[in-house]
C-alpha positions, 0 to 999 in steps of 0.5 A, a space after each residue: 115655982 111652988 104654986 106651979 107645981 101645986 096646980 101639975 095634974 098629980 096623977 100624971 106627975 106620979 106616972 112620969 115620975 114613976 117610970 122615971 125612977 124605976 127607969 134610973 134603977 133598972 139601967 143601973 142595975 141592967 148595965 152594972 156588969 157591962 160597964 164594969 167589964 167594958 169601960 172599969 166604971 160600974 155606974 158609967 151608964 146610970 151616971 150618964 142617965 143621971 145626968 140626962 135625967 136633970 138636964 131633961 127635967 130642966 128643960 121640961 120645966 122650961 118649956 113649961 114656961 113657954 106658950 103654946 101660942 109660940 109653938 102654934 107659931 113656928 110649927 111648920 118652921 120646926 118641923 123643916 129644921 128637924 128635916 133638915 138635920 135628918 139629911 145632916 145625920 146622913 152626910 159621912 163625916 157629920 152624921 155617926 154609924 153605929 152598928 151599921 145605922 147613921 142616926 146619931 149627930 155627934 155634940 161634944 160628949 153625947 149623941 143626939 138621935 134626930 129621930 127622937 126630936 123629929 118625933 115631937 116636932 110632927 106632932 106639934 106640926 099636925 096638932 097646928 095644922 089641925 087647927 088652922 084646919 078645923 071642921 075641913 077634915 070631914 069636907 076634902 080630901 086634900 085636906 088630909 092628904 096634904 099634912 102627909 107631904 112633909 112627913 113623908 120627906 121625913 119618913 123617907 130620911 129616916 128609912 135611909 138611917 134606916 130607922 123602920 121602928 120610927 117612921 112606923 111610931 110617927 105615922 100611927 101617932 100622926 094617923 091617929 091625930 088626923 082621926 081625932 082631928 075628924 078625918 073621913 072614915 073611908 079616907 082615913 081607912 084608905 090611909 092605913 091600907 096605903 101605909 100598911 102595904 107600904 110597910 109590908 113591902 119595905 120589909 119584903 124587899 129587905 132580907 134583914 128585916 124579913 129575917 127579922 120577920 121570921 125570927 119573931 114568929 120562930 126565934 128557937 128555930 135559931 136560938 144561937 144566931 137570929 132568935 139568940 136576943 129574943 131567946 135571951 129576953 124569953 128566958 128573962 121573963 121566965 126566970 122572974 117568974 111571979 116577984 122576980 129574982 130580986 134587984 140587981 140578980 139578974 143573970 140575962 144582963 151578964 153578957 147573954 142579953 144584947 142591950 140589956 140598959 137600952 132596948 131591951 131594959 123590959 125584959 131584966 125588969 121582968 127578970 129582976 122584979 117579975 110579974 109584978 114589977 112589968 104589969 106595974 110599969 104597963 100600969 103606970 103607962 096606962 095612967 099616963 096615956 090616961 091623964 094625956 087624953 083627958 087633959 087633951 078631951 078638956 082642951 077640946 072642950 074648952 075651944 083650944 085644937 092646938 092644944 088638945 091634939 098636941 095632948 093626944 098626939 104626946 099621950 097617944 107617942 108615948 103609948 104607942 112607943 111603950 107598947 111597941 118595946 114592951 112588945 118586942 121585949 116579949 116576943 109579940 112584935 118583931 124587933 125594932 130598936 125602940 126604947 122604952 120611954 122615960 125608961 131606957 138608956 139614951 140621952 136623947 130618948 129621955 130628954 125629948 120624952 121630958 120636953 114633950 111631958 112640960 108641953 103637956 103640962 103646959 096644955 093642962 095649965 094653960 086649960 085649967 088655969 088660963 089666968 096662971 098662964 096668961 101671967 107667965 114670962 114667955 
């Protein structure tokens, strides 16, 4: 185990685990006062995280142990099964409704959100495809179309949730893998005119989420009804001024601001840390989706496609998803309830991020070290 961890790419090692501290620290400190008040357990939250935080570190680590061969394998496989638990998420009785959306499948004491597992199982399907594929991307059109169908079964379960913010995470990061897999430019620009009408007719025909719409691009028109979250997030970032108010001296988490441990946990770091401690964070994501790209360019190198695109396909998720709640959380993206990785509050999010993370560590290794890999058990 030692000699495992002494070969991790160290920068990489550094971000995750980075964001993973300062993550556990703000959820504490973001969800102090509401548990408290709410449930008479002041660490309910950041115990539960906690735990989430071990089981997701094993589980990385375990899939650390496991060859990309067998992935490459039971790719299409897998992405059926995630599938077939987003029709399960909608059958009432079997899937949970919280706030008016069904994307929760009750496990005992936890919840699991399928869209977070259907996430990494697309990206380890395009990153097979692609490889059993290579070079043909450039040649036929079909080609690039073809990987679509399955997605967009999935994206139309997830809409039904619905689930708009992740459907859109998904698309971008598989449009993306298909224009480093070597799509055709007029195709792949056909693409994303497709899909971006697409998006902006699910929002027309939506009330709420024009609503939404209109409340980003003006939410003191309403500060006490649709633009109360963003108002509440916009004075966050206000009051943490150049170094913040200090640790734990938030006052937007005392019941102004909505989801302040989960989708708007940015925005209390920024009150509580300021400029500082935010840029940091997009620092340390910055590094990570670095490190993703460069182990996904020496994968390329070396001859592995599977490989390579599952590093651009994580490294480019985790980026896109960061950069859509930071965005949010600013006020210059519409909301979405997309958490930040590795950060925000929620089992699932975290578990899956720390899965994806040893596949990409399993990618490194398996580059750098084919020899080390070759000896592993599984």
């Amino acid at each position: 185990m030692n000699d495992d961890a002494m070969i991790l790419d160290r920068r990489l090692l550094f971000a995750t685990m980075a964001l993973l501290i300062i993550g556990l620290v703000m959820v504490g400190s973001a969800s102090i006062s509401m548990a408290a008040s709410k449930l008479d357990q002041p660490f309910y939250y950041f115990t539960r995280q906690f735990l989430f935080a071990i089981v997701g570190l094993a589980a990385g680590w375990l899939i650390y142990s496991v060859r990309l061969s067998t992935w490459q394998r039971y790719a299409p496989h897998l992405l059926i099964f995630g599938t077939v638990l987003l029709v399960l998420v909608l059958i009432p009785g079997v899937g949970r409704l919280v706030n008016g959306s069904r994307r929760w499948l009750p496990l005992g004491p936890v919840n699991i959100q399928v869209a977070e597992i259907i996430k990494l199982l697309a990206i380890i399907y395009i990153a097979d495809y692609l490889q059993r594929h290579y070079g043909q991307l450039k040649t036929s059109f079909f080609k690039i179309f073809a990987p679509l169908f399955l997605l967009v079964v999935a994206a139309g379960l997830l809409l039904s949730q619905p689930d708009l913010g992740s459907v859109v995470v998904i698309l971008s990061t598989v449009l993306a893998m298909l224009f480093l897999g070597g799509a055709r430019l007029d195709v792949f620009a056909a693409l994303i005119t497709a899909l971006g009408a697409g998006f902006w007719l699910m929002i027309w025909i939506e009330p709420y989420r024009m609503e939404r719409l209109q409340s980003f691009m003006n939410p003191w028109a309403d500060p006490f009804d649709s633009g109360f979250q963003l108002t509440q997030a916009l004075i966050a970032f206000g009051r943490g001024d150049w170094f913040g108010v200090g640790l734990g001296s938030s006052m937007q988490k005392l019941f102004y601001l909505p989801e302040a441990h989960t989708d708007f946990l940015y925005s209390i770091l920024a009150e509580e840390l300021g400029l500082v401690g935010a840029m940091s964070v997009i620092v340390l994501f910055f590094i990570f989706v670095w490190r993703a790209l460069v182990i996904g360019r020496a994968a390329e190198l070396a001859g592995q496609v599977f490989a390579a695109q599952l590093a651009y396909g994580i490294g480019i998720w985790i980026g896109i998803q960061a950069c859509i709640n930071m965005g949010v959380n600013m006020g210059a993206l519409p909301t979405k309830g997309l958490t930040l990785p590795l950060m925000s509050y929620g089992g699932s999010s975290l578990v899956i991020a720390c899965i994806a993370i040893g596949l990409l560590f399993r990618v490194d290794l398996e580059t750098r070290h084919p020899e080390k890999a070759a000896a592993r058990l599984r």
